[in-house]
C-alpha positions as CSV (number, residue, x, y, z in Angstrom):
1,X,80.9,0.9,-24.7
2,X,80.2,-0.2,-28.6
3,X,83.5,1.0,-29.5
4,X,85.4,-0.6,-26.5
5,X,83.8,-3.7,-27.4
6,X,84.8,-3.4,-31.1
7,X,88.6,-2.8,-30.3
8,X,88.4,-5.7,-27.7
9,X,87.3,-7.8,-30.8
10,X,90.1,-6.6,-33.1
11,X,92.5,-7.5,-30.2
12,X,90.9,-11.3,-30.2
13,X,91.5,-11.1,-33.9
14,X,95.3,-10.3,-34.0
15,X,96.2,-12.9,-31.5
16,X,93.5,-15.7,-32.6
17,X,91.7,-15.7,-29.4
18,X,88.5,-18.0,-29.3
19,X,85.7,-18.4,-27.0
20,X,82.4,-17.2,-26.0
21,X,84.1,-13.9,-26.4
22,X,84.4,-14.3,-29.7
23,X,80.8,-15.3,-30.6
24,X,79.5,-12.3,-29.1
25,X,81.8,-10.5,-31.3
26,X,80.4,-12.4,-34.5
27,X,76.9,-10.1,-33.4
28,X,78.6,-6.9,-32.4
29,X,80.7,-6.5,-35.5
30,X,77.7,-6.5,-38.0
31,X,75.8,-4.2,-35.5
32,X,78.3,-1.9,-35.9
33,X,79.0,-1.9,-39.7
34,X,75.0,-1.4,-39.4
35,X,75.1,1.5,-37.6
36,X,78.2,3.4,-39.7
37,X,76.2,2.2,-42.8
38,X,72.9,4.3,-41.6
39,X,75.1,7.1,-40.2
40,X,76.5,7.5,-43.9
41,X,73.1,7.5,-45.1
42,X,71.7,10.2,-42.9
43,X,74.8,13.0,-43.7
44,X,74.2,11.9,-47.1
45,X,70.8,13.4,-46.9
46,X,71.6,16.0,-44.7
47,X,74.0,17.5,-47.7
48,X,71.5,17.0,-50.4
49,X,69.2,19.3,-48.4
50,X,71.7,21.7,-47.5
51,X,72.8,21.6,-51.4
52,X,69.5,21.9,-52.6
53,X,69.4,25.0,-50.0
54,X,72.8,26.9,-51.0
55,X,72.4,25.6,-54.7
56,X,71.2,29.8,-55.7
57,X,74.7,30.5,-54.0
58,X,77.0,28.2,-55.5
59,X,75.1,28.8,-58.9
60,X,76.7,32.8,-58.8
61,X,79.6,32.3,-57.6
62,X,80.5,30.0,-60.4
63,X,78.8,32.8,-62.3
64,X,81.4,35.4,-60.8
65,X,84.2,33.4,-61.1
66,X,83.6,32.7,-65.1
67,X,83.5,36.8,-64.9
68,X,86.8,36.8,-63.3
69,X,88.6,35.2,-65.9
70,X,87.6,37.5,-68.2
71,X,88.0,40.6,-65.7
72,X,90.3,42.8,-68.3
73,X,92.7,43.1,-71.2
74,X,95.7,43.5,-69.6
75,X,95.7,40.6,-67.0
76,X,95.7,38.1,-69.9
77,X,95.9,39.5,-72.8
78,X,98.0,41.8,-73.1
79,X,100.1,40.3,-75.8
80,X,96.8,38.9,-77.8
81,X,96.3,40.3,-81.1
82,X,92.7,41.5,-80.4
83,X,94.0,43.7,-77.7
84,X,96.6,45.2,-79.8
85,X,94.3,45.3,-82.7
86,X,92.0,47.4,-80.0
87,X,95.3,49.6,-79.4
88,X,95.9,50.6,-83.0
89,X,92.3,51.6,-83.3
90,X,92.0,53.6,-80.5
91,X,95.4,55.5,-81.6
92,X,93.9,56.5,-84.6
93,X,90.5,57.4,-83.5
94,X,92.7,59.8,-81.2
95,X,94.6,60.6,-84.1
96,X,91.9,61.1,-86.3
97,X,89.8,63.2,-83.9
98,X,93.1,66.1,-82.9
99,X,92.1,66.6,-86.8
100,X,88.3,66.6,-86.7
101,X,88.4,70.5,-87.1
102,X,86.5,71.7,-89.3
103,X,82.6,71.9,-88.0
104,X,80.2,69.9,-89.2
105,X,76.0,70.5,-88.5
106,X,73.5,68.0,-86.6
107,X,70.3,69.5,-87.4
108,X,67.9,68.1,-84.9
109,X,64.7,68.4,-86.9
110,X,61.7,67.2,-84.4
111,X,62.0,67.7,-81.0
112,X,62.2,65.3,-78.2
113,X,58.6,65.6,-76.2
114,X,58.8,69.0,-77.0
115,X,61.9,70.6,-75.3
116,X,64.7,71.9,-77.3
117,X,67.5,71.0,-74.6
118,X,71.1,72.0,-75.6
119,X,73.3,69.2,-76.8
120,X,77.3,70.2,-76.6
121,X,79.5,67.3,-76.4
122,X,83.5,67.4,-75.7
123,X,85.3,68.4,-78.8
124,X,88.3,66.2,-77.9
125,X,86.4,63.1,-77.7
126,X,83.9,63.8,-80.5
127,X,85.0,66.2,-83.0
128,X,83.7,69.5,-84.0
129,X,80.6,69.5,-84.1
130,X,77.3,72.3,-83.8
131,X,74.2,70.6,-82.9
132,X,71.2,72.6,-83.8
133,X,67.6,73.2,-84.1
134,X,67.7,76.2,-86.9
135,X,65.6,74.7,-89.8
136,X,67.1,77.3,-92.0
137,X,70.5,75.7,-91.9
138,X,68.9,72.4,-93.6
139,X,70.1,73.3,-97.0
140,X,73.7,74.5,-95.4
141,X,76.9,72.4,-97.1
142,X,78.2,71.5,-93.5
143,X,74.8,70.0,-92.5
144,X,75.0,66.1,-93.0
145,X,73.2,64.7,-90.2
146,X,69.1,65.4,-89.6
147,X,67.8,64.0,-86.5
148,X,63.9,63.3,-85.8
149,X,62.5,62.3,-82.7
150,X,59.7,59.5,-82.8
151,X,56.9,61.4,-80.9
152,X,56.8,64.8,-83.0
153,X,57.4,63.2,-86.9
154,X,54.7,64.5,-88.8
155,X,54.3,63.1,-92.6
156,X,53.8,67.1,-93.4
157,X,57.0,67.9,-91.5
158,X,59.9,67.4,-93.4
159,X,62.4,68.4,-95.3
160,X,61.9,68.8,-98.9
161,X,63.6,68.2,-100.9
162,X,65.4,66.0,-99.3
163,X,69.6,65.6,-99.5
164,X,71.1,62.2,-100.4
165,X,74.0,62.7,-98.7
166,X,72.9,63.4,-95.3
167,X,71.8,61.1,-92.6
168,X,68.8,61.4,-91.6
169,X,68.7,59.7,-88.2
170,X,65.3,58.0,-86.8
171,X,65.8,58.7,-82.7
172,X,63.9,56.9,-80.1
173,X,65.1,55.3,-76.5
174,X,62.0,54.2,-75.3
175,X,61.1,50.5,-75.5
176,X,59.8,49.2,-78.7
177,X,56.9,47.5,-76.8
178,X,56.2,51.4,-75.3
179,X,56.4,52.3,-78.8
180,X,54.3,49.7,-80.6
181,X,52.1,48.8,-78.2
182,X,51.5,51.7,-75.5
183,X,52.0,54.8,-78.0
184,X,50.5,52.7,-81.5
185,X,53.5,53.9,-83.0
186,X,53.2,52.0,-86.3
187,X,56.5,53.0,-87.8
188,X,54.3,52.9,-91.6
189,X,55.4,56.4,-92.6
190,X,59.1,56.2,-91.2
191,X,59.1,52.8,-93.1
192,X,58.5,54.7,-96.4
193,X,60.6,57.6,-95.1
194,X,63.3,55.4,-95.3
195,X,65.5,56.6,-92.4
196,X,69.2,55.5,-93.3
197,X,70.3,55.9,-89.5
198,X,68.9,54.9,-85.9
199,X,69.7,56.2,-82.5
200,X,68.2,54.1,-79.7
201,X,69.0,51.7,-76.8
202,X,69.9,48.7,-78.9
203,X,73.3,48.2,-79.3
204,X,73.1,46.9,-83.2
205,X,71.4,50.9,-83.3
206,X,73.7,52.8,-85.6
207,X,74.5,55.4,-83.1
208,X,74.0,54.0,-79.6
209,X,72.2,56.3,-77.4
210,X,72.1,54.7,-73.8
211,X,70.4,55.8,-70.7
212,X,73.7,54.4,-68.6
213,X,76.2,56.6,-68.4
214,X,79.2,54.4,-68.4
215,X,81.8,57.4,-67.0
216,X,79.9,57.3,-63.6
217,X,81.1,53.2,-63.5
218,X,84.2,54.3,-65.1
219,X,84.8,56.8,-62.6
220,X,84.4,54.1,-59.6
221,X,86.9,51.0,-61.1
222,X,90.6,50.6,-60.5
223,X,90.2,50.7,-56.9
224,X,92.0,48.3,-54.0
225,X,90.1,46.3,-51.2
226,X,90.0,49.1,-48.9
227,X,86.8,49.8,-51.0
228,X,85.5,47.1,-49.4
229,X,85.2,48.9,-45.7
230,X,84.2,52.1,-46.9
231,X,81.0,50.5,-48.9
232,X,80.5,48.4,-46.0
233,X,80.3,51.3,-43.6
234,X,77.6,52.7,-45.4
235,X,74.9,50.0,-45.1
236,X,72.5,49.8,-42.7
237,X,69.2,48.7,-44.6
238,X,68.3,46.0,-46.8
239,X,66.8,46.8,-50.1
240,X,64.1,49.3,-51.6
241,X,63.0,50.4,-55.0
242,X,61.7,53.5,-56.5
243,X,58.9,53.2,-59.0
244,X,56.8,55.8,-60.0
245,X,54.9,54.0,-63.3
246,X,52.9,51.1,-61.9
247,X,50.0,50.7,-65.2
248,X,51.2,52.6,-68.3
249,X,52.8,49.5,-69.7
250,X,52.2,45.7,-69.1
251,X,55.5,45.4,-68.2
252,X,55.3,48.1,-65.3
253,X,52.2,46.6,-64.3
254,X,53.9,43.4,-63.8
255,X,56.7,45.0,-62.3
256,X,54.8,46.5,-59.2
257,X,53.1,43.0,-58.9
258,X,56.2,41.1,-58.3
259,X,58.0,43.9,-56.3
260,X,54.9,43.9,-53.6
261,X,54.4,40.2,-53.8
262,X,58.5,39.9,-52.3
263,X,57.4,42.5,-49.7
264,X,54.1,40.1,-48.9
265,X,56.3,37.3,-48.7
266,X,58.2,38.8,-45.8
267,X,61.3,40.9,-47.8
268,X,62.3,44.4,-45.9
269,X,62.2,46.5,-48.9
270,X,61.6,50.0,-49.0
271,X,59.3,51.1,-51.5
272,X,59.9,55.1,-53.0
273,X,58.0,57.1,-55.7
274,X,54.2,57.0,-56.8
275,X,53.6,53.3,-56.9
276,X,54.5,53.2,-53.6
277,X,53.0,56.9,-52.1
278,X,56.6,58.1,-50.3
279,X,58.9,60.3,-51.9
280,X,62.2,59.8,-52.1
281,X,64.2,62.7,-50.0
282,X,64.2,65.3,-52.5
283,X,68.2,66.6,-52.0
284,X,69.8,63.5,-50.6
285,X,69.1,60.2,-52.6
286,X,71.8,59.4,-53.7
287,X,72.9,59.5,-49.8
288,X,69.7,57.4,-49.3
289,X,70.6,54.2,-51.8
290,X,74.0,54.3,-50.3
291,X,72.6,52.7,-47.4
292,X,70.7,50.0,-48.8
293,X,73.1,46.7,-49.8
294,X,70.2,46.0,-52.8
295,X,68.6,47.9,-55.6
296,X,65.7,46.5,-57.2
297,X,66.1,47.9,-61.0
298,X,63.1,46.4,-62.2
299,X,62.1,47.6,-65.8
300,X,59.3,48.7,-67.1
301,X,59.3,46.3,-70.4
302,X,59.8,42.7,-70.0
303,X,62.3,41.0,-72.9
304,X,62.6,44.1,-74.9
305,X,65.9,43.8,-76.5
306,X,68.7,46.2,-74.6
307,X,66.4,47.7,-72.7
308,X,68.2,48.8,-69.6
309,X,67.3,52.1,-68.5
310,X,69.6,54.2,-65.5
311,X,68.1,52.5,-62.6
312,X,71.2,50.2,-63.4
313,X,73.8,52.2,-64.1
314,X,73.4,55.5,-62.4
315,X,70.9,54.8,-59.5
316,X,72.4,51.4,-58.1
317,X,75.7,50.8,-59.4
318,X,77.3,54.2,-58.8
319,X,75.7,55.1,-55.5
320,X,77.2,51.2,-54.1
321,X,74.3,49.2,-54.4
322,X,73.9,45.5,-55.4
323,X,70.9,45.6,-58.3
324,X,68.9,43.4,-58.4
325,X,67.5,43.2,-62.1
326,X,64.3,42.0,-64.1
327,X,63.4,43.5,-67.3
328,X,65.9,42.9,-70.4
329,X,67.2,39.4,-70.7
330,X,70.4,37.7,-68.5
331,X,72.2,38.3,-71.8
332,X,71.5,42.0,-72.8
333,X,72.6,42.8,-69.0
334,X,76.1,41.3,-69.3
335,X,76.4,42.9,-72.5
336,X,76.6,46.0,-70.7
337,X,77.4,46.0,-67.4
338,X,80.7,45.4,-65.1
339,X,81.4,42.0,-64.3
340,X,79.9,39.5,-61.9
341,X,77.7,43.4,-60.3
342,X,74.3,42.5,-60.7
343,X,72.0,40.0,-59.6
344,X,69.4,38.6,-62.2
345,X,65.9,37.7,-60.9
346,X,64.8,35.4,-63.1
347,X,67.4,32.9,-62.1
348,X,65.2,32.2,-59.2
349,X,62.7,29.9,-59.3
350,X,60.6,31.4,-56.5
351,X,60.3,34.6,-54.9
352,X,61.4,32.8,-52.3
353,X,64.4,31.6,-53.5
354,X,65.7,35.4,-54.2
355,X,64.5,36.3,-50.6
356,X,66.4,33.8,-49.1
357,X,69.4,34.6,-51.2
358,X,69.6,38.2,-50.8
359,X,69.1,37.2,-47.0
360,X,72.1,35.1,-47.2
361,X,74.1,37.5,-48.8
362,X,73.1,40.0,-45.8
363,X,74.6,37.7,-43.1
364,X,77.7,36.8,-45.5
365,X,79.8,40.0,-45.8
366,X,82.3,38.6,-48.0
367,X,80.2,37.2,-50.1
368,X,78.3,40.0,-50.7
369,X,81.1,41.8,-51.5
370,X,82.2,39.8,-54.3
371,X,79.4,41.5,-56.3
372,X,81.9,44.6,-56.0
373,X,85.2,42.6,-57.4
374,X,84.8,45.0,-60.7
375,X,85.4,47.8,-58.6
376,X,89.1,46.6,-58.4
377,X,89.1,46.2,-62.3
378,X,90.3,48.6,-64.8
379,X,87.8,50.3,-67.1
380,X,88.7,48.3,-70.1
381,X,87.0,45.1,-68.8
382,X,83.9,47.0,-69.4
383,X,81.3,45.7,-72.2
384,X,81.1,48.7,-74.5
385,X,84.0,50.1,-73.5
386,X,85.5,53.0,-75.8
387,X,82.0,53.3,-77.3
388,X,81.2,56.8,-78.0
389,X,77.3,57.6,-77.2
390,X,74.4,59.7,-79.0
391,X,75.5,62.8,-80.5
392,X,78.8,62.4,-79.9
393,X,79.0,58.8,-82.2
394,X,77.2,61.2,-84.5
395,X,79.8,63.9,-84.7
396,X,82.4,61.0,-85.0
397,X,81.5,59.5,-88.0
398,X,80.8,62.8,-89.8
399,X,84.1,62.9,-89.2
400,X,85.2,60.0,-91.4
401,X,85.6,57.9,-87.5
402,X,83.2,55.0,-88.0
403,X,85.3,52.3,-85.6
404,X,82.1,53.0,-83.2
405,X,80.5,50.2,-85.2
406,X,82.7,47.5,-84.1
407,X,81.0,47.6,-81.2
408,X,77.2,46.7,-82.3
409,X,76.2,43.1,-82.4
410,X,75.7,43.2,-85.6
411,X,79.4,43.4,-86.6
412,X,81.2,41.5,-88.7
413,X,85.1,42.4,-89.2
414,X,85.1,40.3,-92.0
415,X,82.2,41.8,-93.9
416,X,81.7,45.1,-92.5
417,X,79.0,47.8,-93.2
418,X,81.6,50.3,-93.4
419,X,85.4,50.9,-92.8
420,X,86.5,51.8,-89.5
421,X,87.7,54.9,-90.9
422,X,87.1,56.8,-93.9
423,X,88.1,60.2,-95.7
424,X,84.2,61.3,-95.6
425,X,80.9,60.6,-94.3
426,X,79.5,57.3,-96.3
427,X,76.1,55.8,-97.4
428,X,73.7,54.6,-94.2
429,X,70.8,52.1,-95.0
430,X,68.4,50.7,-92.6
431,X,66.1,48.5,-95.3
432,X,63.4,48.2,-93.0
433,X,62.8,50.2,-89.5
434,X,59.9,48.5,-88.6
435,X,61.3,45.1,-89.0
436,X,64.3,46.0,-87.5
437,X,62.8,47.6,-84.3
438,X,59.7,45.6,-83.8
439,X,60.5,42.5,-85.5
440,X,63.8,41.8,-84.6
441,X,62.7,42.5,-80.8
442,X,61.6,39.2,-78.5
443,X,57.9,38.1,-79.3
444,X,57.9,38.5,-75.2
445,X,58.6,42.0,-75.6
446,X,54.9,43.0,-77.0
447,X,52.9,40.7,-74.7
């Protein structure tokens, strides 16, 4: 009846009609400008709540869709002169390496917890190499590289004299906070050892040695949508974890903590391992994460730089789960994995703000899938892509093939530690391993 009565009024208006008619107009006009003016009001609130609500939502997907415009080389860039500056390196590391032929010795000199596990590595993509633990051959002319584990270096046990022109390689992948902290690992007597080489988990290491395996991701890009059903198909839970270490470290301790605190508040996630007393299935888990939509790779060091260990890589990303990731920082996570793929914890204020998130996601098909989009990428869009690994970056650049290096975040093209390439193995120096690996790390890291 309002709105009758306000296009009766309009009518007097256009043909100047008077009257008592038109006073009562003169009071239903302003009522109605009243009533649009409070109807404005209230949607306007309505949106700020259901911003304030979506705002974790709209936060990624502007996060995912920074990632897509950096999805690969050749969508782009293909005619930039960083990508063919990458091409003419990777030609002559391929060149380089058909002539890698003679062998060269890795004499691992302390073992790794004890166990003398057999290293081979693809003579194609690392040279020739024979990796070793015969002491005898530490004098041998083809030996240039000595490799020592951090848990069995004794001040007693090594070699003496000792060659200037080999590397001798200081080797640890745990977490310096596990080292330092957990372990007292003081690094005194490496310090005056003065190790000219590292092989860890940090990328500025001089030989990366990473607990992801980046051919298993490899292995799954450069697919089309149809991805999408089959990885659909598959789900049928919501999320779990498997944690085994729930005290050794502060950071696993606080791990566990927030894990059962997301299950207190109401999240349906499976716990498996020791922390949780239920074993995983013993033959089938990878068949078992392929049902769950999320992964909860929580480390077991907080802030401890590149720390990412395979619950990443290997556990969530290749078996098609979303991981959900606490541990190393939002940076040292893109710097190594595909993408717009993972989803970082700490971006949420709450607990409950990543429960209702991942609860979203469960009821939003597509837009759970777009944490899959690097599935349809090509490998080369991958951070570290082309790096060669452990003991194969070793057998490389006793080679003379040093273009590893470009990839540490340390490098400077304009003023770099060594060439690229080189005729022979050249000079290491690492001034200072305990500055280096404890205090270069994130004061976080040891608390």
């Amino acid at each position: 009846m309002v709105i009758i009565g306000v296009f009766g009024c309009i009518k007097m208006i256009t043909v100047h009609e008077g009257g008592h008619n038109w006073a009562r107009c003169r009071v239903l006009i302003p009522l109605v400008l009243v009533i649009v003016i409070l109807e404005i009001v209230y949607i306007a609130h309505l949106d700020k709540e259901n911003m304030v609500a979506v705002r974790p939502y709209l936060t990624y997907h502007q996060h995912l869709k920074d990632f897509e415009v950096m999805r690969t080389w050749n969508e782009n860039e293909i005619n930039s002169s960083a990508y063919q500056t990458e091409l003419e390196i990777e030609a002559e590391v391929a060149k380089r390496l058909k002539a890698a032929s003679d062998i060269k010795i890795v004499l691992i000199w302390s073992l790794a917890f004890g166990n003398k596990n057999p290293h081979k590595e693809d003579r194609d993509k690392c040279g020739a190499c024979q990796f070793t633990y015969d002491r005898s051959l530490i004098s041998d002319n083809r030996t240039e590289a000595v490799v020592f584990h951090f848990d069995s270096i004794r001040a007693n046990d090594v070699p003496t004299p000792r060659n200037p022109n080999q590397l001798h390689i200081f080797w640890a992948m745990e977490s310096s906070a596990t080292l330092k902290v957990t372990r007292g690992v003081s690094l005194r007597f490496e310090d005056s050892y003065h190790f000219n080489a590292t092989m860890t988990h940090r990328l500025d290491s001089t030989f990366l040695a990473s607990y992801q395996s980046q051919n298993l991701a490899i292995a799954l890009m450069g697919n089309d949508e149809s991805i999408y059903d089959q990885i659909m198909k598959r789900k049928s839970r919501l999320a779990m974890a498997m944690i085994s270490n729930c005290a050794i470290t502060n950071g696993a301790r606080v791990r566990i903590a927030k894990i059962k605190e997301l299950i207190r508040m109401g999240l349906k996630l499976d716990g498996y391992g020791g922390c949780f007393g239920k074993r995983p299935p013993r033959n089938n888990a990878a068949q078992l994460i392929e049902t769950y939509k999320f992964y909860f790779a929580y480390e077991n060091s907080y802030h401890c730089k590149d720390y990412v260990t395979e619950k990443l890589f290997n556990n969530a990303l290749t078996h098609h789960a979303v991981p959900v990731v606490w541990g190393a920082t939002k940076q040292d996570y893109e710097r190594i994995t595909p993408p717009g793929s993972f989803i970082f914890a700490e971006d949420f204020d709450t607990p409950q703000k990543l429960i209702d998130y991942l609860q979203y996601l469960d009821k939003n098909d597509e837009e759970y899938l777009r944490y899959f989009r690097w599935r349809l990428m090509e490998p080369a869009a991958l951070p570290q892509y082309g790096r060669a690994r452990g003991f194969c970056a070793i057998c490389r650049e006793l080679h003379g093939i040093n273009a590893d290096e470009r990839f540490s975040t340390k490098y400077d093209a304009s003023r770099p530690s060594v060439p690229l390439f080189s005729d022979r193995l050249l000079p290491r120096s690492v001034p200072s391993l305990s500055q280096w690996f404890y205090g270069e790390d994130n004061p976080e890291c040891f608390k």
